[in-house]
N, C-alpha and C positions, 0 to 999 in steps of 0.2 A: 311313558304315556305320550303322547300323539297331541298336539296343541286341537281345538276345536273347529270345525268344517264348518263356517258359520254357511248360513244359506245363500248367499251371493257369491262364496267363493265358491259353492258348489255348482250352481249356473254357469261360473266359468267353465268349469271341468264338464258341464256336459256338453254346452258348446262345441269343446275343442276335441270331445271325441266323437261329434258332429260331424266336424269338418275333417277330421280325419280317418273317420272309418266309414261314415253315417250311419250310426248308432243312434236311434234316441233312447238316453236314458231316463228312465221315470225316477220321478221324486222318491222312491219306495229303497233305492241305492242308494241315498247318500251312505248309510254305513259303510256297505261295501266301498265308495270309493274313497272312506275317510281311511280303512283298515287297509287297504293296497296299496295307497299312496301316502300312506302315515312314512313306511320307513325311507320313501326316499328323501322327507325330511331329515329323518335323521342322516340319514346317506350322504346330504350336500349342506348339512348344520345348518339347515334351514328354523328359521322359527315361527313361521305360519305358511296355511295352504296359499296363501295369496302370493308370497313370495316364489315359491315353490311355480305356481302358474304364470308370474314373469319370466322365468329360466326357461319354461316350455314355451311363452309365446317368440321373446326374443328370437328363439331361430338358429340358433347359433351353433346350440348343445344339437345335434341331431340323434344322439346316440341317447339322449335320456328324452326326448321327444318320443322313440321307439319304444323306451323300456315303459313310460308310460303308456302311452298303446297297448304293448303285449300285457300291462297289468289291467287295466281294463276290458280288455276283450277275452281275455282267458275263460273258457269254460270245462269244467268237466268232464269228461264221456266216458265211453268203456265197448268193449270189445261185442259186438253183434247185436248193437243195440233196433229195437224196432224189426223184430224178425223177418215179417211179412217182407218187409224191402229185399232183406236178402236171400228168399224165394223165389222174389225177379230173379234177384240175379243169377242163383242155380237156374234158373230156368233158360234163362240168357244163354250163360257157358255152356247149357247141354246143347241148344239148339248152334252153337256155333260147334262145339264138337264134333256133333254131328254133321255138320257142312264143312266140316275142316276150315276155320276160317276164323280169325282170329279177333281179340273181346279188347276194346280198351276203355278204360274206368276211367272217373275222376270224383274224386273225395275235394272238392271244392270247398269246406271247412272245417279242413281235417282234424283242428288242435292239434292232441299231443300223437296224432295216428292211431289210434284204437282203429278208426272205422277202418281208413287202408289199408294195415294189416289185416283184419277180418275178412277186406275186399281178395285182397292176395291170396288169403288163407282158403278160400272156395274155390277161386282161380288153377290154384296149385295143385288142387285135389281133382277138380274135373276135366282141368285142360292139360294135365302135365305134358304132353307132346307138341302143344299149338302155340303158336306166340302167343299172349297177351301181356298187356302193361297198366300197372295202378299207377295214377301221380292222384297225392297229394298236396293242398294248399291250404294255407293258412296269411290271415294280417300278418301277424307274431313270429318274430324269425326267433324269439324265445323257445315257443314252444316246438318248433317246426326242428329245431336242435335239438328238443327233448325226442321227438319221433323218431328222429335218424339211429339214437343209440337202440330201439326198439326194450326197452328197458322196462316195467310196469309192476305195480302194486298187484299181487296173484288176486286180488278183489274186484279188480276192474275185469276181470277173464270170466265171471261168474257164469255167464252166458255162452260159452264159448265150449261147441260141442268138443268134449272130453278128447275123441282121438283126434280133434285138431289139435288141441292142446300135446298131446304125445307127438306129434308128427310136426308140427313146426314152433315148439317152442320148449327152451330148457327152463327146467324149474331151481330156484336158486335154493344153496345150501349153508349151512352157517350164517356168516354174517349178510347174508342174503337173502336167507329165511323169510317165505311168503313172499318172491317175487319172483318175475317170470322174464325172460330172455326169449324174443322173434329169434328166431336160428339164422345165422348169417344169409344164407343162402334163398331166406324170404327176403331178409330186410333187402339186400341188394338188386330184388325184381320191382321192389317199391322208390318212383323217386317224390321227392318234397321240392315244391319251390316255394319262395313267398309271393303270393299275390292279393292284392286289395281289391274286392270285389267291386267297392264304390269308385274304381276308377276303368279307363281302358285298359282291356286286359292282352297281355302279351301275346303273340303269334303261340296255339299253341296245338294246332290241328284238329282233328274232329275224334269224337266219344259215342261211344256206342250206350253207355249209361252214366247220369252222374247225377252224384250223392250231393243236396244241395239241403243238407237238414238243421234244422235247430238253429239258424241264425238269422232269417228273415222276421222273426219276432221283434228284431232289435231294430227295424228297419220302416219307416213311414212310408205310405202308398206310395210315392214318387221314387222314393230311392229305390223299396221293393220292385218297381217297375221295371226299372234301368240294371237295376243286379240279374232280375229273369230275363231281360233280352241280351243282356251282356253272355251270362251263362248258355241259353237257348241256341245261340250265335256259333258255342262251340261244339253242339249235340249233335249228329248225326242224321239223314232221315233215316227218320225209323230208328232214331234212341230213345231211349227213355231217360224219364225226371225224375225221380224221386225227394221231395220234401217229407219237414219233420208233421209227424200227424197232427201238432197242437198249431199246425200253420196252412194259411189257405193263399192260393192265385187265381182264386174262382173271379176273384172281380177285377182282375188284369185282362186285357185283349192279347193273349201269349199265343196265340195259333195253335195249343197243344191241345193235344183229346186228352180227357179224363177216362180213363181206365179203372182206376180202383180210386180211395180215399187216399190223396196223398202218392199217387203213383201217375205221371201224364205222361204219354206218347208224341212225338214230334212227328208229322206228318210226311 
C-alpha cells in the first residue's frame, strides 16, 4: 500500500507537471497520480508523496524528474483511431501519387506509436514507389522506447483494416499470443524523437500533415495557443491539422481554415 496523497501534496504534483509539460491537471486525477507515482516511493524507500516531490524539485536526479513526466503524461491509444482523419490522409497520398511527389507526416503526440504506424501503414500501401516519411514525438522518452520496438497488445489493432494487418504486421505465437509485431521494414520508414511541445521546438523542416490529437485537452488557452503556433510553424502551405474531435481552436487566431470538424488547412 502506497502512504496517502494528502491534497497539498497533490497541488504540488500538478504544479510541477505544469511547468514541465503544461498540463493542467484537474482535481478529478489525484488517483491517477497517487497510483503512478505510488511505486516510485517504494522505488527510492520513500515514505510520503511530499518527500518523493523534494527529490523531483531538487534538480539533481534528472532521470526520475523524466520518469515522473513519462508517468504522468502517458496516455493510451491504438491503432487508426478516429477514422475520418485518416481519409485525409488517403486522400493526401492519392493526390500526391498521382503528382509523383512526395507526403511527410508528423504524429506530434505519438505515445506508444499506434498512430505513426497506422500513418506509415497507408503510406506503404498507396505510395509504395514515392518517398514519404512518418516521425513521430512524444514528452516520454519511456514510451517513445516502447514505439521503436513496434510491439502491441493484438487489442489495440482492433481498428486496423485486416489486410494491413497481413501485410505489415506479424502476429505473435506461443508465449506471444495475442500480440502483434510492425514488420521491420515499416518500423524502419518510421523515426521517433522526443519533443516537448510547451517548449521551442527543434529544427525540423516542413509537413505536408500533422496529427496533433488528444493532448490539447490537457492544455489552457495560453499554452494551447503557443503549442498551435509552435506546431503550425512546422506545416506546410497547404498542410493540413488534424486535432482530436473532443478538442477545438475555434477561439485561437491560428490563420488556418476550418475544413471539416476537427480537420484545418494552412493557407
Amino acid at each position: 500500500m502506497y502512504p496517502t496523497l494528502s491534497d497539498s501534496e497533490f497541488d504540488c504534483f500538478r504544479r510541477f507537471i505544469l511547468n514541465a509539460a503544461g498540463i493542467h491537471m484537474s482535481a478529478a486525477k489525484k488517483q491517477l497520480v497517487a497510483g503512478r507515482l505510488g511505486k516510485r516511493l517504494k522505488a527510492r524507500g520513500l515514505s510520503s508523496f511530499g518527500a518523493y516531490y523534494e527529490v523531483l524539485q531538487c534538480g539533481q536526479d534528472r532521470q526520475e524528474v523524466q520518469t515522473a513526466v513519462d508517468l504522468l503524461t502517458t496516455n493510451e491509444t491504438y491503432f487508426f483511431r478516429e477514422p475520418r482523419h485518416f481519409q485525409l490522409l488517403r486522400q493526401l497520398a492519392q493526390d500526391a501519387a498521382a503528382a509523383s511527389r512526395p507526403l511527410t507526416v508528423w504524429s506530434a503526440a505519438s505515445s506508444t506509436g499506434e498512430e505513426a504506424y497506422s500513418i506509415a501503414m497507408v503510406l506503404a500501401d498507396l505510395m509504395p514507389s514515392l518517398p514519404w516519411s512518418v516521425m513521430g514525438s512524444d514528452i516520454s522518452q519511456r514510451v517513445l522506447d516502447r514505439a521503436r520496438t513496434g510491439h502491441y497488445d493484438l487489442q489495440r489493432a482492433r481498428q486496423t483494416p485486416p489486410e494491413y494487418l497481413r501485410r505489415f504486421c506479424l502476429r505473435g505465437h506461443g508465449e506471444q499470443e495475442g500480440t502483434l509485431l510492425v514488420r521491420r521494414e515499416l518500423r524502419q520508414r518510421v523515426q521517433f524523437q522526443q519533443i516537448n511541445l510547451n517548449e521551442p521546438l527543434p529544427s525540423l523542416g516542413s509537413f505536408d500533415l500533422v496529427f496533433l490529437r488528444n493532448v490539447m485537452i490537457y492544455f489552457n488557452g495560453d499554452t494551447k495557443r503557443q503549442v498551435v503556433q509552435r506546431v503550425t510553424s512546422a506545416l506546410a502551405s497547404g498542410g493540413h491539422l488534424c486535432i482530436g474531435h473532443s478538442e477545438s481552436i475555434s477561439d485561437l487566431a491560428t490563420g488556418l481554415t476550418l475544413l471539416a470538424p476537427s480537420i484545418y488547412r494552412k493557407p
